[in-house]
C-alpha positions as CSV (number, residue, x, y, z in Angstrom):
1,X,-13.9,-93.1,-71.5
2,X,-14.3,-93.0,-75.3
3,X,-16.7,-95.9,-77.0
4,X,-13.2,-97.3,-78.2
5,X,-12.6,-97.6,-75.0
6,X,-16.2,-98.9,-74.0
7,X,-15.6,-101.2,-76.9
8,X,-12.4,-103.0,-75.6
9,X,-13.5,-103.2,-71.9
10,X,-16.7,-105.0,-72.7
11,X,-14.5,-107.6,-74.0
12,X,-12.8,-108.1,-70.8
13,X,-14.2,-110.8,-68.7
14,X,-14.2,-108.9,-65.6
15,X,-16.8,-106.5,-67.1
16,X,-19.1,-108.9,-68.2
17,X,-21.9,-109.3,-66.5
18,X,-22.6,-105.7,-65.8
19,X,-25.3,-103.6,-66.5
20,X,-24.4,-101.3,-69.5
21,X,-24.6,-97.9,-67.4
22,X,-23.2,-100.2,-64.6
23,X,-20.0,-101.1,-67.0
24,X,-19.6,-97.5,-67.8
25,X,-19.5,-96.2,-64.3
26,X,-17.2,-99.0,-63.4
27,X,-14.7,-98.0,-66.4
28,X,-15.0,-94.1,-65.2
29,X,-13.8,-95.1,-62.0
30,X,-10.7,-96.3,-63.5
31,X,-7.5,-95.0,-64.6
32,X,-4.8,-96.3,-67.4
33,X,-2.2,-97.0,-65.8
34,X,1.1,-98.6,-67.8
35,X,3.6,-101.0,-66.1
36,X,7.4,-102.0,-68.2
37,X,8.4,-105.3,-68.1
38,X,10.0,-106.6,-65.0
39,X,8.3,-103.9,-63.4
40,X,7.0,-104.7,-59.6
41,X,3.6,-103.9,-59.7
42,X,3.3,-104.6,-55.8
43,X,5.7,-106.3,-53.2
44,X,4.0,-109.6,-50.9
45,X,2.6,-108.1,-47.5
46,X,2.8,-104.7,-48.8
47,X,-0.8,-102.6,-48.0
48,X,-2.5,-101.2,-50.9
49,X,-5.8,-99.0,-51.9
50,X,-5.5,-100.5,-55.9
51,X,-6.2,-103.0,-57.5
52,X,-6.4,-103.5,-61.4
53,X,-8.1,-104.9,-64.1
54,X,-5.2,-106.3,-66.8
55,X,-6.0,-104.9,-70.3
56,X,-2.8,-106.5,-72.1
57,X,0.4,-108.3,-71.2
58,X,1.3,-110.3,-68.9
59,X,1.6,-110.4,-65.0
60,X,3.4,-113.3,-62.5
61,X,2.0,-113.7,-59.0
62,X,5.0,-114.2,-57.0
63,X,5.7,-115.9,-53.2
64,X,9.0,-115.2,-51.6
65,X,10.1,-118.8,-49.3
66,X,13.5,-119.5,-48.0
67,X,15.0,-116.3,-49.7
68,X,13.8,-118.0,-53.1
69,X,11.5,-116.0,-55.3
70,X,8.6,-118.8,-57.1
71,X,6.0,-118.1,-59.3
72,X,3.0,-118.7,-58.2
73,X,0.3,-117.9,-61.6
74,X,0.7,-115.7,-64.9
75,X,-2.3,-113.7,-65.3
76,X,-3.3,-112.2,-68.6
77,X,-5.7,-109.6,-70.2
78,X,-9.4,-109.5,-68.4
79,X,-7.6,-110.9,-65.0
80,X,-7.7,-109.0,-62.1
81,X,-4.8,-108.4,-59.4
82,X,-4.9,-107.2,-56.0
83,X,-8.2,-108.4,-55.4
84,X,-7.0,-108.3,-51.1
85,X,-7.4,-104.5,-51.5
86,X,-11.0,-104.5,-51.4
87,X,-10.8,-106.6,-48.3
88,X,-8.0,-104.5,-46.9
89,X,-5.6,-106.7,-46.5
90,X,-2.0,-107.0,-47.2
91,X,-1.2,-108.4,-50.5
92,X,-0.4,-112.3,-50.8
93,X,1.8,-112.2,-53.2
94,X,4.2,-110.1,-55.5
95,X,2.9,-109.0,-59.0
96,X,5.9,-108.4,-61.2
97,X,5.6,-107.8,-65.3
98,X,6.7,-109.9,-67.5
99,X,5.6,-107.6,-70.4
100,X,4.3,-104.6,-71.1
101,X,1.2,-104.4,-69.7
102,X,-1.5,-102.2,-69.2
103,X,-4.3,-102.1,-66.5
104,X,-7.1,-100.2,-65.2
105,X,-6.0,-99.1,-61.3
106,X,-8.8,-98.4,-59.3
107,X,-9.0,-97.0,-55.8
108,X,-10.1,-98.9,-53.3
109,X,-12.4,-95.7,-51.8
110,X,-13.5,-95.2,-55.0
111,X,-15.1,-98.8,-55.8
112,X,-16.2,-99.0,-52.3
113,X,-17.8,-95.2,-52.6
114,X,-19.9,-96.8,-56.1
115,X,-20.9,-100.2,-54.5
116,X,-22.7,-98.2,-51.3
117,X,-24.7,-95.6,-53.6
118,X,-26.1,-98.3,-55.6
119,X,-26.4,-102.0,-54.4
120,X,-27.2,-104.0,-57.6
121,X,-23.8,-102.4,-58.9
122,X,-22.2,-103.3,-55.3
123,X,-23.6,-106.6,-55.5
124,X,-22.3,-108.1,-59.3
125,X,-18.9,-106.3,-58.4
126,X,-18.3,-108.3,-55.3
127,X,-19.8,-111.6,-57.4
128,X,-18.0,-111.1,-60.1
129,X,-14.7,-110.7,-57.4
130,X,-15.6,-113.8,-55.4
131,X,-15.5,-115.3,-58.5
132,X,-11.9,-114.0,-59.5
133,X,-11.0,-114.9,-56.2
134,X,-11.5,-118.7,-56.3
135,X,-10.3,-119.0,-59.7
136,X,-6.5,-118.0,-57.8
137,X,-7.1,-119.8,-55.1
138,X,-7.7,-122.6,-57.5
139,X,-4.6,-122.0,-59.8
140,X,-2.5,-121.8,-56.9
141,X,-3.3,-125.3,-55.6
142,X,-3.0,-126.8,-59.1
143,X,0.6,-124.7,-59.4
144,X,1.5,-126.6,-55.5
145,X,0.3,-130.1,-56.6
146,X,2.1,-129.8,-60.0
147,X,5.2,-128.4,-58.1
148,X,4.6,-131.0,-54.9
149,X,4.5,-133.7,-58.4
150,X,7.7,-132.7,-59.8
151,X,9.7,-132.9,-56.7
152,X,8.1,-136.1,-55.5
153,X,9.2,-137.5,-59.2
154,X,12.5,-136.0,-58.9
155,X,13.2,-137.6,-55.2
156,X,12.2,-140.6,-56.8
157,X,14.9,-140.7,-59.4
């Protein structure tokens, strides 16, 4: 990675709270990866070995109910995606693009490989991805009460 690079990863959230040396390992690991809008990134239930770390654009988090596709949360730049691959476990959700966007991909063998060798690094990552994990979980249940909301207003009508 060059220190441009460096430079506009420690911006990203995600990166934050890592150790210098620990950042830079973590952005080795990684690979650019580009995605064109309306692009599916991954399908709901589909296994996967990556996850990313969104650098720019924009991604929706899609559920697929009664043959209806909803959106479920927009992510942006310094979000994360996939996060179920480091538990193994099928994705939730479809990510589709609704921009350009451009992520780091990383391997889920890879990050597990890094997190084993040295704990303190294996430690802030999962933190840091417990974190990103309850911030979804969160903006999922806002998206259902606002959604639940509407309709109840709209049956009322």
């Amino acid at each position: 990675m060059t220190t441009d690079t460096l430079t506009e990863l420690s911006q990203v959230s995600f990166f934050e709270e890592f150790l210098p040396r620990h950042m830079e390992k973590l952005t080795s690991l990684g690979s650019e990866v580009h995605f064109n809008k309306d692009e599916i990134i991954f399908r709901e239930n589909q296994d996967s070995k990556v996850f990313y770390v969104i650098l720019s654009g924009r991604i929706a988090l899609e559920a697929t109910m009664a043959g209806q596709t909803y959106c479920v949360q927009t992510l942006y730049a310094s979000d994360v995606i996939g996060w179920s691959t480091v538990l193994n476990r099928k994705k939730p959700f479809q990510a589709r693009a609704l921009d350009p966007v451009r992520v780091l991909a990383y391997e889920l063998s890879t990050i597990r490989d890094a997190c084993r060798s040295n704990p303190y690094f294996g430690c802030a990552f999962f933190e840091k991805l417990l974190t990103v994990m309850a911030e979804c979980l969160e903006g999922t249940r806002v998206h259902l009460v606002e959604a639940l909301a509407g309709k109840a207003g709209a049956g009322g009508a």
